[in-house]
C-alpha positions as CSV (number, residue, x, y, z in Angstrom):
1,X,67.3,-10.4,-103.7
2,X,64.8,-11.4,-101.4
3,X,64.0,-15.7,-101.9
4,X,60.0,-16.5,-101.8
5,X,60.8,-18.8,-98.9
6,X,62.8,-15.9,-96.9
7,X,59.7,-13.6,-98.1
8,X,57.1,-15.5,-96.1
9,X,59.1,-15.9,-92.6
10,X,59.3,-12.5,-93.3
11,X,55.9,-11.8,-93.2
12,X,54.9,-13.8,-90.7
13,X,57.2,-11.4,-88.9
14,X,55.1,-8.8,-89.9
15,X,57.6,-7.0,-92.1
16,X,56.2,-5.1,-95.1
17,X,58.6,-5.9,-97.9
18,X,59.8,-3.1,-100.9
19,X,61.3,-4.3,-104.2
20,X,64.2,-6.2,-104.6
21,X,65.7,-5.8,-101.0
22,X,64.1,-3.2,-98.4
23,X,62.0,-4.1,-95.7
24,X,59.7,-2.4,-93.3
25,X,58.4,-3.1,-89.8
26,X,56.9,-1.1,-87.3
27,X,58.6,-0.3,-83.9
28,X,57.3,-1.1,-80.5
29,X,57.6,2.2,-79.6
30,X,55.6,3.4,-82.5
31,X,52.4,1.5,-81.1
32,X,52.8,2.5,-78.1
33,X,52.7,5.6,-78.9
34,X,50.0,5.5,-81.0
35,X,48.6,3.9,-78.0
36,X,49.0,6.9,-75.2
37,X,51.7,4.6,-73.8
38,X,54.9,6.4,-74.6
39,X,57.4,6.6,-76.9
40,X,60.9,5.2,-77.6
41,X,64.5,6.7,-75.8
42,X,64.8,8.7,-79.0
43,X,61.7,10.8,-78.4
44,X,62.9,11.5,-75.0
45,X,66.5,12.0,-76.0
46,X,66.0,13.9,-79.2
47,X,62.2,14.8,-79.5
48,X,61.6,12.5,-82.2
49,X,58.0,11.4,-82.4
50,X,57.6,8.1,-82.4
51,X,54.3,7.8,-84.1
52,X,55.8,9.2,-87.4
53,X,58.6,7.3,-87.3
54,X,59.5,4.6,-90.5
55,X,61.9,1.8,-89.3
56,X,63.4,0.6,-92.1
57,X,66.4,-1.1,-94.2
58,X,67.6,-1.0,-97.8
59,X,69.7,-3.9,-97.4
60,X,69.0,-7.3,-95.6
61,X,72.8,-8.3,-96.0
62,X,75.1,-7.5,-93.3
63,X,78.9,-7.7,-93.0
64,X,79.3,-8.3,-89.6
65,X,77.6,-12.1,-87.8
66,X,77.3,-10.1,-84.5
67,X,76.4,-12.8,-81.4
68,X,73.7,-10.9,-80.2
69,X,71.8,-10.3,-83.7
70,X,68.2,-10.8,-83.4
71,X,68.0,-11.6,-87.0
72,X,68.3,-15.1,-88.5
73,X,71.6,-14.9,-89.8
74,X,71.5,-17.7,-92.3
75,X,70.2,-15.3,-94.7
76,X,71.4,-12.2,-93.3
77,X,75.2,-12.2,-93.6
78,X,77.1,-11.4,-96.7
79,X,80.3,-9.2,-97.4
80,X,78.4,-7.4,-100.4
81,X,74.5,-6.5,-102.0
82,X,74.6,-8.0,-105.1
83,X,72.3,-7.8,-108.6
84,X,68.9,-5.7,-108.3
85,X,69.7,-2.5,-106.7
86,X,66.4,-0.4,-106.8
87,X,66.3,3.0,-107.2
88,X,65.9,5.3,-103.6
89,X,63.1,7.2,-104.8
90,X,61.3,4.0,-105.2
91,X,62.1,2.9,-101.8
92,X,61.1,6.5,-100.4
93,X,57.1,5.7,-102.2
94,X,57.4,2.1,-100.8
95,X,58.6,2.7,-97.7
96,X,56.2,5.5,-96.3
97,X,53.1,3.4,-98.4
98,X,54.7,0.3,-96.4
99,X,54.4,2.1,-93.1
100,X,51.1,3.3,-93.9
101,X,49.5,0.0,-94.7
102,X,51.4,-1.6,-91.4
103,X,49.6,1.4,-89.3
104,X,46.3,1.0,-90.7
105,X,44.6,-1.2,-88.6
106,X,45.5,1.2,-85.7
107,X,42.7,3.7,-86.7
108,X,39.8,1.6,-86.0
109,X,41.6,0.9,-82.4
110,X,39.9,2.5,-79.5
111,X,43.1,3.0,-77.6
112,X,44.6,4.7,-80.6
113,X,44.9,8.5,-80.3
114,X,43.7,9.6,-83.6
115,X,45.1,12.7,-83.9
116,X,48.5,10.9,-83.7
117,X,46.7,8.3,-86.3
118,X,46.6,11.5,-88.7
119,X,50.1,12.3,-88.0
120,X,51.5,8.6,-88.4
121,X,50.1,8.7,-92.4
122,X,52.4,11.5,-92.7
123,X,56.2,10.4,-91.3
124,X,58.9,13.1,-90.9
125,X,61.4,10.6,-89.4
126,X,63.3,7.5,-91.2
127,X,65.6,5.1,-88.7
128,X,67.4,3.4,-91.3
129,X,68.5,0.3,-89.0
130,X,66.4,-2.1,-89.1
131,X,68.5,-5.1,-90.7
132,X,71.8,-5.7,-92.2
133,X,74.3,-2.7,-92.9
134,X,73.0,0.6,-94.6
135,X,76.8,1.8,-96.4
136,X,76.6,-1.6,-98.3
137,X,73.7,0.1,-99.8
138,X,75.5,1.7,-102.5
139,X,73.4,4.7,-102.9
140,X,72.7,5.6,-99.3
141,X,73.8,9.6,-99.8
142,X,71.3,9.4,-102.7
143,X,68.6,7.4,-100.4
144,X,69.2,10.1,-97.6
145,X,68.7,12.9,-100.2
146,X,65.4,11.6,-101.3
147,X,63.5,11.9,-97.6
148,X,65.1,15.4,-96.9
149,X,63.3,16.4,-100.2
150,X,60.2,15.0,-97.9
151,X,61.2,16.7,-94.5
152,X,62.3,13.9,-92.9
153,X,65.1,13.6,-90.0
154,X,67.2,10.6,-91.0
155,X,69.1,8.3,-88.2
156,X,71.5,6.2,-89.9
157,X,72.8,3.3,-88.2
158,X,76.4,1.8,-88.9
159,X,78.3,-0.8,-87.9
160,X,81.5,1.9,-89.5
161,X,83.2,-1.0,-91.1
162,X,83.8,0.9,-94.2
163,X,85.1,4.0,-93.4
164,X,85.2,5.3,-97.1
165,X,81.3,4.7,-97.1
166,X,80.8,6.6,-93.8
167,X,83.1,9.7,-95.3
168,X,81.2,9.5,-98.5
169,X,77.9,10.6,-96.0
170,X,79.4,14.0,-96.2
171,X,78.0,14.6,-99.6
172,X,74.5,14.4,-98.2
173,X,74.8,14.3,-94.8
174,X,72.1,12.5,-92.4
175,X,70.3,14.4,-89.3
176,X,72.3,11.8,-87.3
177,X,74.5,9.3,-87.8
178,X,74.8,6.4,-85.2
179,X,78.0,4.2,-84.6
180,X,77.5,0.6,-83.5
181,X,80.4,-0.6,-81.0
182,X,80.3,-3.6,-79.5
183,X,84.0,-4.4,-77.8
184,X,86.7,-2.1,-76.8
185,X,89.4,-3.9,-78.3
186,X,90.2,-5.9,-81.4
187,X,90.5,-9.2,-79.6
188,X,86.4,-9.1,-77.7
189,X,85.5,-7.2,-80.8
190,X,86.0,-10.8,-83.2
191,X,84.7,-12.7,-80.5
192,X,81.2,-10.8,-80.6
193,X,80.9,-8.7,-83.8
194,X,82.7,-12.1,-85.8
195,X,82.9,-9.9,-88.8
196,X,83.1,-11.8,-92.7
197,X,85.6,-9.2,-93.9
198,X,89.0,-8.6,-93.6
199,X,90.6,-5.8,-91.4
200,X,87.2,-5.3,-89.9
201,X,88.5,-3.6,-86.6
202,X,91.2,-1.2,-88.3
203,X,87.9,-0.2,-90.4
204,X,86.3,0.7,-87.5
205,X,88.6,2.3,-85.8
206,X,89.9,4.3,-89.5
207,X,85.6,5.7,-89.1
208,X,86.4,6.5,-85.4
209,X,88.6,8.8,-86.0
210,X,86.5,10.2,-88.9
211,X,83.7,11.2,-86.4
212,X,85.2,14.6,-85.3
213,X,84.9,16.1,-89.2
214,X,82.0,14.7,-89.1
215,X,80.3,16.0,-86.8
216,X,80.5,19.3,-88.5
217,X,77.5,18.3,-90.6
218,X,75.8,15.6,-88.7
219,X,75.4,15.1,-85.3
220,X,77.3,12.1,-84.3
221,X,76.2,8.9,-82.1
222,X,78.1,6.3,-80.5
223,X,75.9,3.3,-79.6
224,X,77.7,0.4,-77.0
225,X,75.5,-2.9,-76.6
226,X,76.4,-4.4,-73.6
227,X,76.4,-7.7,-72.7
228,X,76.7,-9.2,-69.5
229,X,79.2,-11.5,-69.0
230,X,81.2,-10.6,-72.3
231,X,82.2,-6.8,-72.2
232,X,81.4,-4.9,-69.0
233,X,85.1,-4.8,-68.6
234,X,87.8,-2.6,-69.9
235,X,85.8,0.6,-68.8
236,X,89.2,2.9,-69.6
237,X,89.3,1.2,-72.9
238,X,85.5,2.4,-73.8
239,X,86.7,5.8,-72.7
240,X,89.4,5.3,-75.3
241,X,87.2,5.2,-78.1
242,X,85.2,7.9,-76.8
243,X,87.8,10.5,-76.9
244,X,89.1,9.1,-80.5
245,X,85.6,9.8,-81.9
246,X,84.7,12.5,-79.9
247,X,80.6,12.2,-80.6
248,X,78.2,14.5,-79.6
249,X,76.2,12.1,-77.8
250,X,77.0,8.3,-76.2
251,X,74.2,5.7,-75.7
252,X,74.8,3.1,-73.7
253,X,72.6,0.0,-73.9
254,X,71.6,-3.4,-72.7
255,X,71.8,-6.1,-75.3
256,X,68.2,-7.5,-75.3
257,X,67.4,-11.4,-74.8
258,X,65.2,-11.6,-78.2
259,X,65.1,-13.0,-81.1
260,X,67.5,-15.3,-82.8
261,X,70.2,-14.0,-80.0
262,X,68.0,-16.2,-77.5
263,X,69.7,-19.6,-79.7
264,X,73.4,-18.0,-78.9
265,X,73.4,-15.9,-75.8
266,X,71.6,-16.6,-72.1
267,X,69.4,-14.7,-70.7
268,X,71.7,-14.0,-67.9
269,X,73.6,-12.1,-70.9
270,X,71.1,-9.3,-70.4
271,X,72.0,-6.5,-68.2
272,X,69.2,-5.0,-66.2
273,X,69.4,-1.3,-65.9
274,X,70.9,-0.2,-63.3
275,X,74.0,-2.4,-63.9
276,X,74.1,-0.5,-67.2
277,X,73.6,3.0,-65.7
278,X,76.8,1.7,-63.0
279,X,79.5,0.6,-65.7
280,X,78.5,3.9,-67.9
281,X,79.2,5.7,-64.7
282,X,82.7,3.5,-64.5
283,X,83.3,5.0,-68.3
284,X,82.7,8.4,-67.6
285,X,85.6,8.3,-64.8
286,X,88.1,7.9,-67.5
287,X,86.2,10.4,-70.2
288,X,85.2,14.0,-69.6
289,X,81.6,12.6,-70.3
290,X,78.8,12.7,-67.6
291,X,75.5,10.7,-67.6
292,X,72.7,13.3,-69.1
293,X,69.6,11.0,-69.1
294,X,68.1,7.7,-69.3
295,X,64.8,5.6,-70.5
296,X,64.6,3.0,-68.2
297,X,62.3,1.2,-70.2
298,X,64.9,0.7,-73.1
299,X,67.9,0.0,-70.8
300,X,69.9,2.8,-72.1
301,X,71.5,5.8,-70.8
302,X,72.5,9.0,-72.7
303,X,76.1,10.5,-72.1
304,X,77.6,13.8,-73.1
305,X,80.2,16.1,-72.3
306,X,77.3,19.1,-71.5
307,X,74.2,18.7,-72.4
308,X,72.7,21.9,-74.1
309,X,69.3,23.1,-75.4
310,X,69.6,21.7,-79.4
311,X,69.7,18.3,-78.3
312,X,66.2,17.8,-78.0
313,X,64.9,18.7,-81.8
314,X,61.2,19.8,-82.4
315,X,59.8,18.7,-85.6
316,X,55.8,19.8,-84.7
């Protein structure tokens, strides 16, 4: 449950809030490209269009106390959800009503293009990542169910530190389903990720090695933050984890200087881009993975093993 005092930093934060424990808040990227100014590495990478796209979480709790979390994690960080589960075709309603009331000022805007105003009331793509841990949701497959009975593409973002919750995904399986790795081995991995549960690196690895079946019904993401100074090292062990998982696609990104991070990490913890497109480049010499593209403006570059015609998705 959501406290009154938590609910009005919240808000000040300009997140829309939905029942007991989901929360709403519109991307950058989705302004800007309501704004004629671009969209995010997503629409370039995948075609998604960022204009109709709901960033959202079910849960606020998170089982991880990563060091480079933007959130406050006073509040954040719990092993489990506890009472007040809502119901996910409640938080469908809320969600896309949420998005729409967070968008609405955007149609009096001048800059705004309205024809992508028109579009935005009607979102075909959910990222569900915005805060704390989706599989400690306990009816995610049931949450993901709901928006495909909508048309929407769902991203799912996972930390895969319960590997029985990311299997259970193949009962309704997501559009895409993201892993979050932040270390190449166990010992940087506590250091950075500080998980609150036990085992939290076998986990991880245990959903690793799940990623090959899985990606027989999803398309399959891993996701490494890096942070300067911490873990652009071990390139060979990176590539290790790469050819355990054996994901369609790898992103590799720069940690970002924001938020509550700024109170644990330096800016000097941020790499710029190029010094991210050069160690992905060191990975790929150990993994039959080349670099496919980039978004220089998100500090992220895309690798694959061959990049192929499906990878950009149309949803027009």
């Amino acid at each position: 449950m959501i406290t009154a005092d938590v609910k009005l930093i919240l808000k000040k934060q300009q997140y829309e809030i939905v029942g007991n424990h989901t929360r709403v808040k519109t991307c950058h990227w989705t302004k800007s490209d309501l704004r004629e100014e671009g969209g995010c590495y997503k629409s370039k990478f995948y075609g998604i269009n960022s204009h109709q796209c709901v960033q959202m979480t079910p849960t606020f709790t998170c089982n991880n106390a990563c060091v480079f979390c933007w959130r406050d994690l006073r509040y954040h960080t719990e092993p489990a959800m506890k009472d007040g589960i809502d119901a996910p075709d409640l938080i469908v309603e809320g969600t896309i009503e949420a998005q729409r009331k967070l968008l609405s000022g955007f149609g009096g805007n001048e800059k705004t293009s309205h024809e992508k105003f028109e579009r935005a009331m009607k979102p075909q793509h959910v990222a569900i990542s915005l805060d704390g841990e989706p599989t400690l949701y306990p009816r995610l497959t049931e949450l993901i169910k709901e928006y495909k009975k909508k048309n929407f593409s769902t991203f799912v973002v996972s930390n895969g530190l319960l590997p029985e919750r990311i299997e259970k995904l193949l009962e309704e399986p997501p559009t895409q389903l993201y892993i979050s790795v932040d270390a190449p081995n166990e010992e940087l991995f506590n250091i950075i990720d500080r998980p609150i549960i036990n085992n939290a690196w076998h986990g991880l690895v245990k959903t690793l090695s799940l990623l090959p079946r899985l990606r027989e019904s999803m398309r399959t993401v891993l996701r490494f933050t890096l942070i300067k100074g911490l873990n652009m090292a071990y390139p060979e062990q990176w590539a290790e984890i790469i050819k355990l998982s054996k994901p369609m696609f790898v992103e590799v990104k720069a940690y970002m200087w924001v938020g509550y991070s700024r109170e644990r990490l330096e800016q000097k913890n941020m790499p710029t881009h190029e010094e991210v497109k050069e160690f992905a480049r060191e990975i790929t010499n150990y993994a039959d993975y080349k670099l496919i593209d980039e978004h220089e403006p998100s500090r992220v570059v895309l690798l694959m093993k061959e990049d192929f015609e499906g990878r950009v998705m149309r949803f027009d």
